[in-house]
BAPA-529495 format. One record per residue (C-alpha): residue in three letters; z, x, y. Coordinates in steps of 0.25 Angstrom, whole numbers, plus 5000, padded with zeros to 4 digits. Each point is the difference from the previous one (the first is absolute). Example, Ala and Ser with C-alpha at 12.3 -4.5 7.8 and 13.67 -1.06 7.14 Angstrom:
2
ala503150494982;ser499850065014;
This chain:
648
unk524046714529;unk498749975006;unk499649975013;unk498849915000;unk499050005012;unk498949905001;unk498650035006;unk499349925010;unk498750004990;unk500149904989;unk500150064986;unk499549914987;unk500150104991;unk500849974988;unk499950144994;unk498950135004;unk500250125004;unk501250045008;unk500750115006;unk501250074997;unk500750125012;unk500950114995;unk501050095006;unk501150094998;unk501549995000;unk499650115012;unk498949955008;unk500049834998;unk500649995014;unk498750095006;unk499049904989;unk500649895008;unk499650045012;unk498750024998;unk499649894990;unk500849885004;unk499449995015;unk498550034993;unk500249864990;unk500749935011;unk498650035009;unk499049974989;unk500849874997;unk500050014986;unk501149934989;unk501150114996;unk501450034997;unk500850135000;unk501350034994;unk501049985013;unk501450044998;unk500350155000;unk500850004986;unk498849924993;unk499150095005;unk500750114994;unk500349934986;unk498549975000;unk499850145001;unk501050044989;unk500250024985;unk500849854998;unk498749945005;unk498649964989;unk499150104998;unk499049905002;unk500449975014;unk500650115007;unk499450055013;unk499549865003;unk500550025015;unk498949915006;unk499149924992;unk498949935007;unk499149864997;unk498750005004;unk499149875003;unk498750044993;unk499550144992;unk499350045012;unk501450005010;unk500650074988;unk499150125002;unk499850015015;unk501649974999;unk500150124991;unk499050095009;unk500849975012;unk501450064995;unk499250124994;unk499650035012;unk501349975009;unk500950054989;unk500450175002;unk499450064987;unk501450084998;unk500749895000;unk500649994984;unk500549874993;unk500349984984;unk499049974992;unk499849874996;unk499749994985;unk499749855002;unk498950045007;unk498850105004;unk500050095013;unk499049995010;unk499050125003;unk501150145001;unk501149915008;unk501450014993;unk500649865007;unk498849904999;unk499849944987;unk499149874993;unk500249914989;unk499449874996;unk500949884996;unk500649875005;unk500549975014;unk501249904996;unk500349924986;unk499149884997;unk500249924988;unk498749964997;unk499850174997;unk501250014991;unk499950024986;unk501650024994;unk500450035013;unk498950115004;unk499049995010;unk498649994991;unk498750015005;unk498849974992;unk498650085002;unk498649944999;unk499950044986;unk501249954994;unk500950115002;unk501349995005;unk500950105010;unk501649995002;unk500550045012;unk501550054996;unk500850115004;unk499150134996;unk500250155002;unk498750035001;unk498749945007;unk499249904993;unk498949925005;unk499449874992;unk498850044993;unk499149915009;unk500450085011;unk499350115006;unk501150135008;unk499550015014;unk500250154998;unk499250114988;unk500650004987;unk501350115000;unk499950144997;unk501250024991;unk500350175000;unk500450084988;unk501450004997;unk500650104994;unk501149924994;unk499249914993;unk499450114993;unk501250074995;unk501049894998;unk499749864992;unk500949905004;unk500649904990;unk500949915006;unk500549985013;unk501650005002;unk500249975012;unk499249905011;unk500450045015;unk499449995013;unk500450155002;unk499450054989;unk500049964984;unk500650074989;unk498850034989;unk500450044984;unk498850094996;unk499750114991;unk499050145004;unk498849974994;unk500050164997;unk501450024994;unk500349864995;unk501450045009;unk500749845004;unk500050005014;unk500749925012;unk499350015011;unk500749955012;unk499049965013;unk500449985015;unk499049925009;unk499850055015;unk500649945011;unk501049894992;unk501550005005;unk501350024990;unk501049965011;unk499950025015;unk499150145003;unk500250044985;unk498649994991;unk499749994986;unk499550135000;unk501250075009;unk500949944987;unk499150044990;unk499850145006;unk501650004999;unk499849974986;unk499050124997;unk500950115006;unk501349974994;unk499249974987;unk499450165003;unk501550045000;unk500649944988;unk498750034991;unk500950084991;unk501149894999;unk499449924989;unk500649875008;unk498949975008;unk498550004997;unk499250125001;unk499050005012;unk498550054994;unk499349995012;unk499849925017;unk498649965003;unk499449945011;unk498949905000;unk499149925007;unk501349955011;unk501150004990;unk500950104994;unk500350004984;unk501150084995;unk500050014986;unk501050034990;unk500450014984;unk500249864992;unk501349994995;unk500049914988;unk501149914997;unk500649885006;unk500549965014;unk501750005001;unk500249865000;unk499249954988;unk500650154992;unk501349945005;unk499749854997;unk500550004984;unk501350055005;unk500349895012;unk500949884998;unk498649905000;unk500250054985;unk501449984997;unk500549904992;unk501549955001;unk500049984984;unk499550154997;unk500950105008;unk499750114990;unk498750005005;unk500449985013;unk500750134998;unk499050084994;unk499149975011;unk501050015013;unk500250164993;unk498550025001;unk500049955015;unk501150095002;unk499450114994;unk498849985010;unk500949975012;unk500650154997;unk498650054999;unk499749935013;unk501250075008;unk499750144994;unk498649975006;unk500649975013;unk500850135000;unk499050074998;unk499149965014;unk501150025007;unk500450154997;unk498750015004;unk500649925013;unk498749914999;unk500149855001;unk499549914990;unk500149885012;unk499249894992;unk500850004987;unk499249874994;unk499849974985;unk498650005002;unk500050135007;unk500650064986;unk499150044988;unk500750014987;unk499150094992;unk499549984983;unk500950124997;unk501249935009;unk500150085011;unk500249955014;unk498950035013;unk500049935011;unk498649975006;unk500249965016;unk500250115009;unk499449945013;unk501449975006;unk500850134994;unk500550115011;unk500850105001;unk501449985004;unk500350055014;unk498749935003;unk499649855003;unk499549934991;unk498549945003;unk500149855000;unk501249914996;unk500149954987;unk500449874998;unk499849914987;unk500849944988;unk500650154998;unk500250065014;unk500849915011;unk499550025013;unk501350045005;unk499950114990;unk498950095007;unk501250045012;unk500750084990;unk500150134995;unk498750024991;unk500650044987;unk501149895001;unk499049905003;unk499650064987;unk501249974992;unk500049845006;unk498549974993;unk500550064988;unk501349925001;unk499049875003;unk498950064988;unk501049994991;unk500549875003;unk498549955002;unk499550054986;unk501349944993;unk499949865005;unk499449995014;unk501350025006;unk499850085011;unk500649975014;unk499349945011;unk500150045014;unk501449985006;unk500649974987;unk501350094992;unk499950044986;unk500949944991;unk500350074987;unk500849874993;unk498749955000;unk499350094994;unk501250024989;unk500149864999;unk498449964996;unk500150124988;unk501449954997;unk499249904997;unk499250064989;unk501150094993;unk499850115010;unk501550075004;unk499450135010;unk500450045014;unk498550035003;unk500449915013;unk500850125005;unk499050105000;unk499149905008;unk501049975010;unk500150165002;unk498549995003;unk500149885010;unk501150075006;unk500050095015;unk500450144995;unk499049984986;unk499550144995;unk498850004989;unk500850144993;unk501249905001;unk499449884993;unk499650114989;unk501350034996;unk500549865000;unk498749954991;unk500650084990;unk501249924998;unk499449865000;unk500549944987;unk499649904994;unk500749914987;unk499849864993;unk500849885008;unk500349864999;unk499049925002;unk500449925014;unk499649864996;unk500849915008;unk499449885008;unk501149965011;unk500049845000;unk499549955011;unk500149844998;unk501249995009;unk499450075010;unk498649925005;unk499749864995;unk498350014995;unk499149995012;unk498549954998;unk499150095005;unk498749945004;unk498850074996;unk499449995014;unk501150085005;unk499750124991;unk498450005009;unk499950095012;unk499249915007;unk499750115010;unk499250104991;unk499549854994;unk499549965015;unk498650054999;unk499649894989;unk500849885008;unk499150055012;unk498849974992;unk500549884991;unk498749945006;unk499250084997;unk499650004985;unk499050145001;unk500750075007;unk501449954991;unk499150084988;unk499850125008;unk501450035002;unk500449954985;unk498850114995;unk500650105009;unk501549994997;unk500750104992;unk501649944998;unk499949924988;unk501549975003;unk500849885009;unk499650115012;unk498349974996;unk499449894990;unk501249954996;unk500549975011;unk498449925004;unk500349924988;unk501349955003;unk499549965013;unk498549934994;unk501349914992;unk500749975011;unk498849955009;unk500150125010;unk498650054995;unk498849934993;unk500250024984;unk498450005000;unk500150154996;unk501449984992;unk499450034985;unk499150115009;unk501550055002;unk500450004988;unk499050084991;unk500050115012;unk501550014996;unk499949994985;unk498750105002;unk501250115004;unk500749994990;unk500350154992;unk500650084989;unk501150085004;unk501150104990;unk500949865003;unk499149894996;unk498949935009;unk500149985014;unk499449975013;unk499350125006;unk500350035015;unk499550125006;unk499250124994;unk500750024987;unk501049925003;unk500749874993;unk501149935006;unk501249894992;unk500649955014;unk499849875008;unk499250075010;unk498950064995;unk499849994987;unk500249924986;unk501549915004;unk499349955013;unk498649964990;unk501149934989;unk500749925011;unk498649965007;unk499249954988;unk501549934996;unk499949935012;unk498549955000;unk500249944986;unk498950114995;unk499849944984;unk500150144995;unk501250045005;unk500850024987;unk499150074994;unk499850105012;unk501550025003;unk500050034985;unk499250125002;unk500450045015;unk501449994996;unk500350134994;unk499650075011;unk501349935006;unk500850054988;unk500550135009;unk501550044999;unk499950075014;unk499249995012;unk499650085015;unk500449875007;unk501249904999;unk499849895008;unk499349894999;unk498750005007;unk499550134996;unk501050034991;unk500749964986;unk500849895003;unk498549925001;unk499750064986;unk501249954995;unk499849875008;unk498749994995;unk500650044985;unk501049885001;unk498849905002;unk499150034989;unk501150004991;unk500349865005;unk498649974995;unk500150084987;unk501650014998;unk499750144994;unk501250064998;unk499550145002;unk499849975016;unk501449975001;unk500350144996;unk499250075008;unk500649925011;unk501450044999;unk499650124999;unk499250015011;unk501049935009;unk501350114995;unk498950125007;unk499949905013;unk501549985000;unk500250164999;unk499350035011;unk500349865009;unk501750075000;unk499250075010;unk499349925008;unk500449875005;unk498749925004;unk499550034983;unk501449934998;unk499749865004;unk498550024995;unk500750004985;unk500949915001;unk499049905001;unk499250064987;unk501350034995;unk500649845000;unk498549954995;unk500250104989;unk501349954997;unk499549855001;unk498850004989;unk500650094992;unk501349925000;unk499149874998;unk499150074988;unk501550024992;unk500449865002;unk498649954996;unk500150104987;unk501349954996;unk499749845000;unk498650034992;
């Protein structure tokens, strides 16, 4: 992404004041001109951003608030370069030329492009303290240089500039803010309440300059946003707008709070994650309930497009179901009318990318099809794949559910789909109490039992970075502190590799506590955290990779953990089948701690687990050689556990 290039003058700084160029999605190829030539003639140490499209994402919402703008940052060799360095581009720079704003950093005198901040040139390991850069002052006290959105200087160390005159600002005044929702480099998404009325209050900001997609800014999305909230302010389905305000750089748009929950964890009671194959009476009682919203979620659809708007980002988390259970949705930015275009594409887990060519309103109807689908089980299609409804009727068949649901969804994924259509079929979904699909097709005939060595479950790609520095015992800690993936994917995977001599085990009982550190209560028992409020069962990421690695480094508690881990494995149905990153490694994993504890109850939840794989493997051929594998090691330990019971 960076283009380094070194100066002529020698520079032994390890950390100090540095330099940091901004631009705009508008003008970066003008900045260039005139800053690039300048370092190259004062010989100084810098990098830029070189390619087209990086400058770009640098510039948009997808990148860090902290770094953002960051188009050129510059190394000086002593304070004093640093200052005549930053004189020179004050003078040689066109006042009018505008950049974003760093937050990361400070601007110098009135120029909007030419920023400062103090902190470290590269990593050293001597200065890391759990994988941040530490400095100590003279006094004892200690300064982290991490990722911040805002500027901070060690206390030791005096600005080269007067203190900053903050203004007055008028939202401050009026509004407290209580939580913050949202975190985005185009603008955050506050919850707050007027200090006055005590009214809740969302207040939606959009920061100068940063991109959406292409040409499109923040603010141009968010300014969307405000006039179609403006024209559906008596529709009581989107939030009322109370006010737009302009401040400092940035724009705020702020609007009513609507209380409630967001669709998917309103929906999330009703999904099959909480069926059960031995309660289909439940199971009924809740799949009438996700009926009864997927009615109201139609209705709701119909009713945008009389109005001939488009919704266009139909997301779960776009949709607020209120305390008194009616249904807003919350994201206008992307919504137009329909004869028009529509501002950015939208692409995500919901809408297909293929999907913003089409009309607008059916485009519409193929994110509900896809919603649905998403919020019963995460079954929604992928790019280039077909919908097949025998799935869909086969998984409820297999919790007791008889219903032609998959009819109405295949009308929405159809080419002629029409919203006032798919009212009038809603209607007539029915729904009634089946058998129970419980049948496990025998696979022992079909695939003798394969061995599948634990080192071929590692990527060793993504693991690459630690067997770069397997030397390196430091720099081994930094990347251990900094890793996030508990799972086969992250420090699972490092401890497989300590055992097998691919990587010093100095740091291996390090490892482990950073794992067993993660570990956290969910509604389904306790797991391995992976993410911001999320956990994960699967090999991959999360508590079936930690099982399989601490098994297979001989860790003396391991009983005793897989004990308490275990119920989080204890899942009838799962996003993901395979084995990797799916349920086939849960099940796996299941099959080897009830080798150590022959608990009878893990057998269970086995077949159980392995029937939904075998559902959905009719349909896909590659997940059919990934079961028989589990599927023959199932049939071997469980046969072997009869036989042993019998001659006791």
């Amino acid at each position: 992404m960076f283009k380094m290039v070194d100066g002529q003058q020698v520079n032994n700084q390890i950390y100090g004041f540095k330099i940091h160029i901004s631009a705009t999605a508008e003008n970066y190829k003008q900045v260039f001109q005139v800053v690039y030539p300048l370092l190259v003639e004062s010989k100084v140490c810098f990098k830029y951003i070189e390619e087209d499209v990086d400058v770009l994402r640098n510039f948009s919402e997808l990148e860090s608030r902290a770094e953002s703008g960051k188009y050129f940052t510059i190394y000086p060799n002593s304070h004093i370069h640093f200052l005549e360095l930053l004189e020179q581009l004050y003078l040689n720079i066109p006042k009018d030329l505008q950049g974003i704003y760093i937050l990361s950093d400070r601007p110098y005198k009135d120029s909007n492009i030419i920023f400062y901040r103090y902190g470290f040139f590269e990593d050293h390991s001597q200065y890391n303290v759990n994988g941040i850069p530490t400095l100590e002052g003279p006094n004892g006290e200690v300064w982290q240089d991490y990722q911040k959105a805002y500027f901070d200087l060690p206390p030791w160390i005096d600005d080269i500039q007067e203190p900053q005159v903050f203004q007055k600002s008028y939202l401050a005044e009026k509004y407290q803010v209580t939580d913050c929702l949202r975190m985005s480099n185009g603008g955050n998404t506050y919850r707050g309440f007027d200090k006055e009325t005590n009214q809740e209050v969302i207040i939606k900001e959009a920061r100068a300059e940063v991109v959406s997609y292409e040409k499109i800014t923040k603010k141009m999305l968010r300014e969307n946003e405000y006039k179609y909230a403006t024209h559906l302010q008596a529709s009581n389905r989107t939030p009322k707008i109370l006010e737009r305000v302009k401040e400092w750089i940035n724009d705020y748009y702020i609007y009513e709070s609507i209380r409630g929950q967001n669709l998917l964890d309103y929906a999330s009671p009703m999904s099959l994650f909480t069926y059960s194959s031995d309660t289909p009476d439940e199971n009924i009682d809740k799949f009438q309930h996700f009926l009864s919203l997927t009615k109201q979620l139609v209705h709701f659809i119909d009713y945008f497009h009389k109005r001939n708007i488009v919704l266009n980002d139909i997301h779960a988390n776009n949709f607020i179901v209120s305390e008194d259970n009616k249904l807003y949705f919350i994201d206008l930015e992307n919504s137009y009318e329909n004869e028009n275009d529509n501002l950015i594409g939208i692409y995500n887990e919901i809408s297909l990318k293929e999907w913003n060519r089409l009309d607008g309103k059916l485009g519409d109807c193929h994110k509900l099809a896809n919603l649905i689908l998403f919020l019963l089980g995460r079954l929604q299609i992928k790019s280039g794949e077909k919908y097949e409804a025998c799935l869909t009727d086969d998984l409820l068949s297999r919790y007791g559910i008889k219903t032609n649901l998959s009819q109405l969804i295949s009308y929405l994924y159809s080419d002629k789909a029409s919203i006032s259509v798919a009212k009038e079929m809603v209607e007539n979904v029915r729904v009634e109490l089946g058998q129970v699909c419980c049948e496990l097709i025998p696979y022992e005939d079909s695939m003798p039992e394969v061995s599948i060595p634990i080192s071929q479950l590692l990527d060793l790609d993504g693991l690459s970075q630690y067997i770069r520095w397997k030397e390196d015992d430091e720099r081994l800690k930094i990347l251990i502190d900094r890793e996030s993936n508990m799972g086969l994917d992250g420090l699972a995977g490092v401890l497989i590799l300590m055992e097998d001599g691919a990587l010093s085990a100095t740091h291996q009982q390090y490892v482990v506590t950073k794992i067993l550190d993660k570990i956290v209560e969910t509604e389904y028992g306790p797991s391995i955290a992976y993410g911001m409020g999320y956990a994960s069962p699967y090999l991959t990421t999360g508590v079936a990779g930690v099982l399989k690695a601490l098994q297979y480094i001989g860790y003396p508690k391991f009983l005793d953990l897989s004990q308490e881990l275990v119920k989080g494995l204890l899942v009838e149905y799962g996003q993901y089948p395979d084995f990797r990153q799916g349920m086939l490694g849960v099940a796996d994993t299941l099959l080897d701690i009830f080798s150590a504890t022959t608990d009878q109850k893990l057998l269970a939840a086995v077949e159980k687990q392995l029937v939904m794989v075998a559902i959905k493997a009719k349909y896909d051929k590659k997940l059919q050689k990934e079961l028989l594998y589990v599927f023959s090691r199932y049939g071997r330990i469980k046969n072997e556990f009869i036989i042993k019971k019998q001659t006791v």
